[in-house]
C-alpha positions in Angstrom: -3.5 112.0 -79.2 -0.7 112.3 -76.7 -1.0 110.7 -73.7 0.6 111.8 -70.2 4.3 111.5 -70.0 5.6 109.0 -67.4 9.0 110.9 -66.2 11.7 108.9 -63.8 14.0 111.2 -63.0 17.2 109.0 -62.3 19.6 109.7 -60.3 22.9 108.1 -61.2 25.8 108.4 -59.2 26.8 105.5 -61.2 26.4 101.6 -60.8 28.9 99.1 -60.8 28.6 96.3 -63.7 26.5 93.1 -62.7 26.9 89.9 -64.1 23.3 89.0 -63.5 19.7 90.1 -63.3 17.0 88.2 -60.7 14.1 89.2 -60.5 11.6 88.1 -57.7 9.1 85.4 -58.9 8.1 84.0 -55.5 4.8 84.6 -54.2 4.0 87.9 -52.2 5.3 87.8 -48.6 8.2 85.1 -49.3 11.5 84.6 -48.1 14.6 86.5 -49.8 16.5 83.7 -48.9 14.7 80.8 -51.2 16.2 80.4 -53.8 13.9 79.2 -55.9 11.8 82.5 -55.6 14.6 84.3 -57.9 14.9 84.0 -61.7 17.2 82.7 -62.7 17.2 80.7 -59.9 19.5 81.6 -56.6 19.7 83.6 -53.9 21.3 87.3 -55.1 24.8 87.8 -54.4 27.3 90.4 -54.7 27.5 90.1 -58.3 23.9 90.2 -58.9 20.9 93.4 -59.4 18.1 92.6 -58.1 14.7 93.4 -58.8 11.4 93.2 -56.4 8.6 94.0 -58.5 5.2 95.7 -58.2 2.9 94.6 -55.6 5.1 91.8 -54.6 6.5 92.1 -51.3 10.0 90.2 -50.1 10.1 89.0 -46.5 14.3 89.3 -44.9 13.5 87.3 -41.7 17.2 86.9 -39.6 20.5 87.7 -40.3 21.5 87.9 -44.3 24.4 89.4 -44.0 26.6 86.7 -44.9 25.0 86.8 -48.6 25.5 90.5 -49.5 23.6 91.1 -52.7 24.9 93.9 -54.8 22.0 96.3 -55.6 18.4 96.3 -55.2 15.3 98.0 -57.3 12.7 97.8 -54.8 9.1 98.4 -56.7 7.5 96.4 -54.3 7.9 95.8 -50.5 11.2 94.7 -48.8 10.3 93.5 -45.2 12.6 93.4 -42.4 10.4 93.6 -39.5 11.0 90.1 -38.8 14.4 90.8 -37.3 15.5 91.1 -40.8 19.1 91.9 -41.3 20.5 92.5 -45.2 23.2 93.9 -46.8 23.7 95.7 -50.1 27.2 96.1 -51.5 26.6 99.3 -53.9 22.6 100.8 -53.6 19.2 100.8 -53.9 16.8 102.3 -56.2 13.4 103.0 -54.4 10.4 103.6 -56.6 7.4 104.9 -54.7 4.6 103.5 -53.9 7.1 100.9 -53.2 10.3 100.1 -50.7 11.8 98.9 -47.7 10.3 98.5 -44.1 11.5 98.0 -40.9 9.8 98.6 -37.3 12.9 98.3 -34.5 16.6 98.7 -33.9 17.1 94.9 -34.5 15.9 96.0 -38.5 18.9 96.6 -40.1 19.7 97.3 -44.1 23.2 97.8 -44.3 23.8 99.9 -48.1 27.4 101.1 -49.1 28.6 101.2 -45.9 25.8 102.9 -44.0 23.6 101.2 -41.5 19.5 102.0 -41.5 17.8 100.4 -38.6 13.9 100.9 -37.8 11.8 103.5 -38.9 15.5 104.9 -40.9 14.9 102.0 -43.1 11.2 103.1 -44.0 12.1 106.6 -44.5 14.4 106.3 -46.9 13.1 108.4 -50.2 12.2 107.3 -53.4 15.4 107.5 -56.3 18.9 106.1 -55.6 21.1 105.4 -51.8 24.5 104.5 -51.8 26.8 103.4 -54.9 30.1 104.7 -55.5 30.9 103.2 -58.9 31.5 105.0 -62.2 30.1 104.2 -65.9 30.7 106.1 -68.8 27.4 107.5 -69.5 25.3 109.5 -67.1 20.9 108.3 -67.7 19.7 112.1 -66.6 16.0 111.2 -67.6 13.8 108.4 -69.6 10.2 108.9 -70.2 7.6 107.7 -72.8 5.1 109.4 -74.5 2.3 107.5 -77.0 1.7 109.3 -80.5 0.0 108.5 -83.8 -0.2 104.6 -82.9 3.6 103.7 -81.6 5.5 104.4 -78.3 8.0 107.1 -78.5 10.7 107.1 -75.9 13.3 109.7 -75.1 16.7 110.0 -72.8 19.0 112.4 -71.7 22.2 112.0 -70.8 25.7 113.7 -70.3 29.3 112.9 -69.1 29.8 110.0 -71.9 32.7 109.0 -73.2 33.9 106.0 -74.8 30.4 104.2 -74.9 29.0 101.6 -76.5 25.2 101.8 -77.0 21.7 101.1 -75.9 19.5 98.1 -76.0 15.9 99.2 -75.8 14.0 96.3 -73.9 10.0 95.9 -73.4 8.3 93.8 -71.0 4.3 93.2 -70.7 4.7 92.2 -67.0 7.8 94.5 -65.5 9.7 90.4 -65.0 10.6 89.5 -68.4 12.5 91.5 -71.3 13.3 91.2 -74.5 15.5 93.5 -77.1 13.9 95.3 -79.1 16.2 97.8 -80.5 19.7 99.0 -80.4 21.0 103.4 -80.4 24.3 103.7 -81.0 26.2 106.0 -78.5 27.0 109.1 -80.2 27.7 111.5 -77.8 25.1 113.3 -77.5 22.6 114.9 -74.8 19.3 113.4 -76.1 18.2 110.3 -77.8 15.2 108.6 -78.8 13.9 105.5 -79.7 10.5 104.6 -81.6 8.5 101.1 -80.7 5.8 101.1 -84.2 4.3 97.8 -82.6 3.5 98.3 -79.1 1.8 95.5 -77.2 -1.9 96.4 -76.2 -2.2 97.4 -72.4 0.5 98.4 -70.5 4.2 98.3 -72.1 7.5 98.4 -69.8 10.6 99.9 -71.3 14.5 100.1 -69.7 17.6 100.6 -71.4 20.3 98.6 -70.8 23.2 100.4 -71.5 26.7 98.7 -72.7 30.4 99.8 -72.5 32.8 99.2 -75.3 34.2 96.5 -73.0 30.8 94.6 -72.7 29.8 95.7 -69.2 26.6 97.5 -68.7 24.0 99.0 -66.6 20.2 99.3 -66.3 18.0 102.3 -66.4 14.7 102.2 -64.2 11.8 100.4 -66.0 9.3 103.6 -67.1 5.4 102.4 -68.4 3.4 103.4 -71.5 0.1 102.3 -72.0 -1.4 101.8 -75.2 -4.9 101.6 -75.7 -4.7 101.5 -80.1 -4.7 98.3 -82.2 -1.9 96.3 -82.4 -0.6 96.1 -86.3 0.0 92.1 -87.5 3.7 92.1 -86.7 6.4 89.0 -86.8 10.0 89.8 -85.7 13.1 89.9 -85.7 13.9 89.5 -89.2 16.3 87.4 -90.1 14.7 84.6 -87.4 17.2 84.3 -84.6 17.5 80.4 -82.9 14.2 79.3 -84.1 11.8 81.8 -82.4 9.4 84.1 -83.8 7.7 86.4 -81.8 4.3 87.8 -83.2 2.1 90.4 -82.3 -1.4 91.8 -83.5 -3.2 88.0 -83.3 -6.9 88.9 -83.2 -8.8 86.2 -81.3 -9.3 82.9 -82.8 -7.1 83.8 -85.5 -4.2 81.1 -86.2 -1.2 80.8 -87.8 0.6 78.1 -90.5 4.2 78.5 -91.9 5.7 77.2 -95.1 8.6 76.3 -96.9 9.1 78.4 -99.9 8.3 74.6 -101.4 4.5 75.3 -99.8 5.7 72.2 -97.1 4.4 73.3 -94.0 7.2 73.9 -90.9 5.8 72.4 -87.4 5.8 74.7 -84.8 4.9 75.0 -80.7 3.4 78.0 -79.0 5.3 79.7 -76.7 4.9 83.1 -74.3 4.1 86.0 -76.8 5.1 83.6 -80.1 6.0 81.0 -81.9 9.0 78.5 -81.9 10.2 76.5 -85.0 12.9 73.4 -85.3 15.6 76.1 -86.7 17.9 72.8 -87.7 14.6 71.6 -90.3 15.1 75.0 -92.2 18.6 75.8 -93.7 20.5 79.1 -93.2 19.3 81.2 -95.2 16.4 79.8 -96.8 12.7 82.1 -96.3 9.7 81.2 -94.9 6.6 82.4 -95.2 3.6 82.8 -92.6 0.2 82.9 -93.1 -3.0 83.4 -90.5 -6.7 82.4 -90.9 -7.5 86.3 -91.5 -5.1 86.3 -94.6 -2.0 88.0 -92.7 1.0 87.0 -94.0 5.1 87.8 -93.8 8.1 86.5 -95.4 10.9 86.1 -93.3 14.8 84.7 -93.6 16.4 81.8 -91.4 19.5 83.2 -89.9 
């Protein structure tokens, strides 16, 4: 059955290329300006996107503008009624029920030149302010849709030229990606990309889009929620620095791996998988898993 279709309309008048994501990780109603409430740790900078996610809120209390960070995804809450002063180099992305606040004159968010004091700073609407830059690919819309057991997800887009690809990343908590897929650029108006092993719950999608010279953007993070089994599923195959990630576990259910000599490989548990010693296992060489339920895989050491 199909579910309802999360749309994001986005608005791109283009983003400059950042050299790094931070997301918030701080606990609600924090300062921007610890750095240890960013990951990776620091306090954005001109160089940097970054993120405030749901139901977290940011406090800005005094004068920031000597750190200019260079654009913002608000999901949450960003709070300058404390006399909170910030400035943002390129733009903002607003995604309701989330964004910035600010009460008086002395509340100032400074975005690509323009100045929003007070109430100006809460009114601003949902989508995109301010950025000037220019990519060459144009995100018109992203949306999901969940059919026949996977997560389907679709994008339009126009004006590309010269580009690169897509990385498909998924999240279970809207902080932490991984890839999960690459499309090609082609030139054309719509693409689409198929996850056959979605998590179970809600699964966060964004597409980081890459130039020929290695820069790159980020869509808006879009939501899918599926309520099906998850399939026993170990990836990426060949196994990449020693990690596995595995998905489908049913409770209580455990896991061994072997040599193809029937040795056993030691492993630790880590977020969402399993991580072997990669230098124990030669290039090359397969290994085989096996749970307590009798699923099993056979993968290759990279």
């Amino acid at each position: 059955m199909k579910s309802p279709i999360l749309f994001l309309l986005i608005l791109f008048s283009s983003l400059n290329s950042f050299a790094v994501t931070k997301t918030y990780t701080g606990a609600s109603g924090s300062d921007w300006s610890v750095a240890a409430n960013w990951s990776p740790t620091g306090i954005p900078t001109s160089a940097d996107y970054a993120i405030i996610p749901v139901g977290i809120t940011v406090a800005v209390a005094g004068n920031q503008t000597g750190t200019p960070v260079g654009f913002i995804e608000i999901r949450g809450v960003l709070d300058l009624t404390n006399n909170g002063k910030l400035t943002v180099d390129d733009g903002v992305y607003i995604v309701s029920p989330g964004g910035p606040i600010g009460n008086g004159n002395s509340d100032q968010l400074r975005v690509n030149s323009t100045t929003y004091s007070g109430n100006d700073i809460t009114a601003l609407p949902d989508g995109q302010t301010g950025s000037t830059g220019s990519f060459p690919v144009k995100l018109n819309s992203f949306e999901s849709s969940v059919m026949e057991g996977k997560v389907i997800l679709l994008w339009n887009t126009s004006n590309e030229l010269d580009f690169n690809k897509f990385e498909v990343e998924r999240s279970r908590d809207a902080r932490v990606f991984e890839r999960i897929g690459n499309v090609q650029g082609k030139e054309l108006e719509v693409y689409s990309f198929n996850d056959d092993f979605p998590i179970k719950g809600e699964n966060y999608y964004r597409l980081k889009m890459v130039d020929l010279d290695g820069s790159y953007e980020y869509s808006k993070i879009i939501v899918a929620n599926y309520t099906g089994k998850e399939d026993f599923k170990v990836f990426p195959n060949p196994v990449l620095n020693g990690v596995i990630k595995v998905n489908g576990l049913e409770e209580n259910e455990t896991i061994d791996l072997f040599e193809i000599n029937g040795r056993k490989i030691d492993y630790r548990l880590i977020e969402g998988g399993i991580e072997i010693n990669s230098s124990r296992v030669n290039s090359g060489e397969f290994i085989f898993i096996k749970t307590t339920l009798g699923n099993s895989a056979k993968l290759v050491i990279e």
